[in-house]
C-alpha positions as CSV (number, residue, x, y, z in Angstrom):
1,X,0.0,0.0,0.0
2,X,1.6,3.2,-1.3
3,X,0.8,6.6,1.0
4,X,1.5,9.9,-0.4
5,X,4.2,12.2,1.8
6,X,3.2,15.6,3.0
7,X,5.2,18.1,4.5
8,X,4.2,20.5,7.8
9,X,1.6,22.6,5.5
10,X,-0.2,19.7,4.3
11,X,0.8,19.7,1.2
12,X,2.0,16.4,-0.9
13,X,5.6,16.9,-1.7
14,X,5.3,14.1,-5.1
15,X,6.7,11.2,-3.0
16,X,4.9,8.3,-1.8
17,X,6.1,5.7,1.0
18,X,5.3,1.6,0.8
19,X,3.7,0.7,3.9
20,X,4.3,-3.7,4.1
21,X,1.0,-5.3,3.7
22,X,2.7,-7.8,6.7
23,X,1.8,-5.1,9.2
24,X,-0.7,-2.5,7.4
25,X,-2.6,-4.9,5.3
26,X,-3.2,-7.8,7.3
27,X,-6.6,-9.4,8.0
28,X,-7.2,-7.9,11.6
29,X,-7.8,-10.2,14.7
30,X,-10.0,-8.0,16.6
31,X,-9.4,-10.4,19.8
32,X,-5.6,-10.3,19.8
33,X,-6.3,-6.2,20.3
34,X,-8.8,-6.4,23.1
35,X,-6.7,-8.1,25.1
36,X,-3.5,-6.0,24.5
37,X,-5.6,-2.8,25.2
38,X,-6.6,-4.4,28.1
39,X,-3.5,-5.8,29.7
40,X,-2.3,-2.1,28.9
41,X,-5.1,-0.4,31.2
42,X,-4.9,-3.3,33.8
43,X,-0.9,-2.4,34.0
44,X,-2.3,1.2,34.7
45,X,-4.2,0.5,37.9
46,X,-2.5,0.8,41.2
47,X,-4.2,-1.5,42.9
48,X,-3.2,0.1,46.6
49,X,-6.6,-0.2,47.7
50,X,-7.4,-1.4,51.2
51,X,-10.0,-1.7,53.7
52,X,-9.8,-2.8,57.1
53,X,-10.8,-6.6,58.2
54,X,-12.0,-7.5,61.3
55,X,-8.8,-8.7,62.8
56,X,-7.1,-4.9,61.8
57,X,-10.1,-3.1,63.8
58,X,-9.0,-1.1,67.1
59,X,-11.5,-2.0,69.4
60,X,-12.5,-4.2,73.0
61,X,-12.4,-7.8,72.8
62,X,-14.9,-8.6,75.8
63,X,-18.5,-10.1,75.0
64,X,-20.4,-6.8,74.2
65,X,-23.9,-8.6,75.9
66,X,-24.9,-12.0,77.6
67,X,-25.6,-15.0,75.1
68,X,-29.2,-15.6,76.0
69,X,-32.2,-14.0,76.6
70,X,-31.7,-10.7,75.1
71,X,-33.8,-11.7,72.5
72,X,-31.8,-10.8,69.4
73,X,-28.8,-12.7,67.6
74,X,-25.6,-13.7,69.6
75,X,-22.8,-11.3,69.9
76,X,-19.5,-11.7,70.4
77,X,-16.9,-8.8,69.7
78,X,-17.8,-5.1,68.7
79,X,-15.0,-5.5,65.8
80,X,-17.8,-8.1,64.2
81,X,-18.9,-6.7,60.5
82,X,-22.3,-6.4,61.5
83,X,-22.2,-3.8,63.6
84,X,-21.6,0.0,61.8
85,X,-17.4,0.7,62.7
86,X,-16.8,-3.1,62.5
87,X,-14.3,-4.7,60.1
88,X,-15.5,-4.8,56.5
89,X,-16.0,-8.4,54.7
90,X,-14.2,-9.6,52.0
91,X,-12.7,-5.5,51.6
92,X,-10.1,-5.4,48.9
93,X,-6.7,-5.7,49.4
94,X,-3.6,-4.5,47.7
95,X,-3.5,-6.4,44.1
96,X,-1.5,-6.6,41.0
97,X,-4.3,-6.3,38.0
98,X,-1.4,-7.4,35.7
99,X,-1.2,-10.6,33.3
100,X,0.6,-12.0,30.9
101,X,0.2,-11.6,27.3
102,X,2.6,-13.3,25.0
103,X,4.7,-11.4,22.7
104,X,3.6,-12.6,19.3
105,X,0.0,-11.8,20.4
106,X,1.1,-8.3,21.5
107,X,2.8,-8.0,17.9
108,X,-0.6,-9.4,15.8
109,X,-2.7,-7.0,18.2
110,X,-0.3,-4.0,16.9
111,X,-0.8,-4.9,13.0
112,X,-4.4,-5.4,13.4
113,X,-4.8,-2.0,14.6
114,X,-2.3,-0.5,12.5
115,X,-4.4,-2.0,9.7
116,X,-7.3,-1.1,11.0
117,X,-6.3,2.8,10.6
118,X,-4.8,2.3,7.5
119,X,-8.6,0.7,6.2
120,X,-10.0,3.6,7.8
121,X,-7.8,6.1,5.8
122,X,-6.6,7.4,9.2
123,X,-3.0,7.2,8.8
124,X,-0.8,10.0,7.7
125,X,3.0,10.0,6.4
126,X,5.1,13.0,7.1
127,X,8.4,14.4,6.2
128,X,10.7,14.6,9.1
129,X,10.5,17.9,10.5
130,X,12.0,19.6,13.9
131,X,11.5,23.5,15.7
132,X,14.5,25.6,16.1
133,X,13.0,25.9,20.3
134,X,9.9,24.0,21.8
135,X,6.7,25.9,20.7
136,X,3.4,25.0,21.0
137,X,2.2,27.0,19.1
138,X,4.2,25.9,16.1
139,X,3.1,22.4,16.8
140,X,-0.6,23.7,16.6
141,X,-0.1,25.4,13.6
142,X,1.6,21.8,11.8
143,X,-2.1,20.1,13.2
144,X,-4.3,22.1,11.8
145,X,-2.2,21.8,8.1
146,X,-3.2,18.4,8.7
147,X,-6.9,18.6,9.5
148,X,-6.1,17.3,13.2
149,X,-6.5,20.5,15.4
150,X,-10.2,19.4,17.1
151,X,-8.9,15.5,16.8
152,X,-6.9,12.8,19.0
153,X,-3.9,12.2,17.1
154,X,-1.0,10.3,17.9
155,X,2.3,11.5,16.0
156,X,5.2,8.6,15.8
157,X,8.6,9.6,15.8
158,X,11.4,8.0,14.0
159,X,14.0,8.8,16.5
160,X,13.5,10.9,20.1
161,X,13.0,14.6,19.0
162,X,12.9,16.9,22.4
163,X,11.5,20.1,20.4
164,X,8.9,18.3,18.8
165,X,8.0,15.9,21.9
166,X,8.2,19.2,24.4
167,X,5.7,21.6,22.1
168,X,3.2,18.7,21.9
169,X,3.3,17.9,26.0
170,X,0.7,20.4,26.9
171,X,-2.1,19.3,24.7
172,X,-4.3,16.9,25.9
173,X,-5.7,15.9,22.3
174,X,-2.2,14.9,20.7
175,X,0.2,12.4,22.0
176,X,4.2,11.9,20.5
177,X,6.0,8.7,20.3
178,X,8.6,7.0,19.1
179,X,8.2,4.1,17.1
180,X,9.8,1.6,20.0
181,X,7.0,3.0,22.4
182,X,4.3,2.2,19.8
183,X,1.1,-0.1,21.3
184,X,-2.2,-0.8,20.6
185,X,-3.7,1.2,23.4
186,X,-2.1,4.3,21.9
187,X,-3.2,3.6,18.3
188,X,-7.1,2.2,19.1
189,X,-7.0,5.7,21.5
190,X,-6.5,8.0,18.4
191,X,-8.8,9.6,15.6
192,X,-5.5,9.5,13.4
193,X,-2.0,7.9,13.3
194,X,0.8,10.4,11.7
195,X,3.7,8.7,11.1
196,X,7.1,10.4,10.5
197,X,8.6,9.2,7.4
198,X,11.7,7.5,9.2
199,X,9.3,5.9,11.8
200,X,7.5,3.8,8.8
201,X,11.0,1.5,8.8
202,X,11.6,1.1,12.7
203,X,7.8,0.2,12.5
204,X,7.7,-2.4,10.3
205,X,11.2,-3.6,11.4
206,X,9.9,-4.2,15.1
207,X,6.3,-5.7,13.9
208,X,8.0,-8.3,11.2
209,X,10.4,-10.1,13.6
């Protein structure tokens, strides 16, 4: 599949990039990139919750009233989780919402979703392109060339590129990456994928082994 190049105004500069059918033309496996989206936000939980049992309650240990003839249900500590301030039941504990997800399934997820954008026409090649300092307002300016300015976009890097990565950082609606950091989370997340024309190789390179 052959995408046309554009520069930072949007324009087509005449050259057109291959993108390998093994990663952006593949028949997508839907399954494959639930779960890698999932693992991704279960990794993203803390899981530091906690609530107190009955055995961590301060509190008395004597029999709070006689065992017979009070007419209501025996009683035996005031820590019990029947009364209001006792322990709680079953309460959550500190947990690790992680699993494991092999690594070929982590790499099919990636191409389906890749492929997916690419059926959707959502995927955009650019030339390389860097700011003298960080400005954000430059980087605004390069989005709405594109058409992106009200969208979620994710812009892959070929290399790390501090200007361009630092002018980007305070917009909530545009993410940058490089091409190693790539995952399905990130792609599935965005309206379109703008891939730097020296990220298309690292891409494919990491997604064919």
């Amino acid at each position: 599949m052959k995408v046309a190049v554009v520069d930072i105004n949007g324009k087509e500069t005449g050259r057109k990039v291959e993108l390998s059918d093994a990663v952006f033309g593949i028949e997508p496996n839907t399954h494959s990139v639930y779960l890698d989206v999932k693992q991704y936000l279960a990794n993203q939980r803390q899981g530091t919750h906690k609530a107190k049992e009955r055995a961590e309650i301060a509190g008395s240990t004597r029999k709070i009233k006689k065992q017979k003839g009070t007419g209501t249900a025996r009683a035996g500590s005031i820590k019990s989780p029947v009364f209001r301030g006792g322990g709680r039941i079953f309460g959550p504990r500190p947990r690790n919402y992680g699993f494991k997800l092999n690594k070929n399934v982590k790499r099919l997820a990636r191409k389906s979703a890749l492929t997916l954008k690419a059926n959707e026409k959502a995927i955009t090649v650019i030339e390389d392109f860097n700011f003298e300092a960080p400005k954000t307002k430059e980087f605004i300016k390069v989005l709405a060339n594109l058409g992106l300015e009200n969208k979620k976009s994710l812009i892959v890097l070929g290399d790390s590129n501090n200007n361009v990565y630092l002018s980007s950082r305070n917009l909530k609606r545009s993410e940058v990456v490089i091409s190693s950091e790539l995952s399905t989370y990130k792609i599935v997340n965005a309206n379109n994928v703008v891939l730097f024309e020296s990220s298309v190789e690292g891409i494919e390179s990491n997604l064919s082994k």
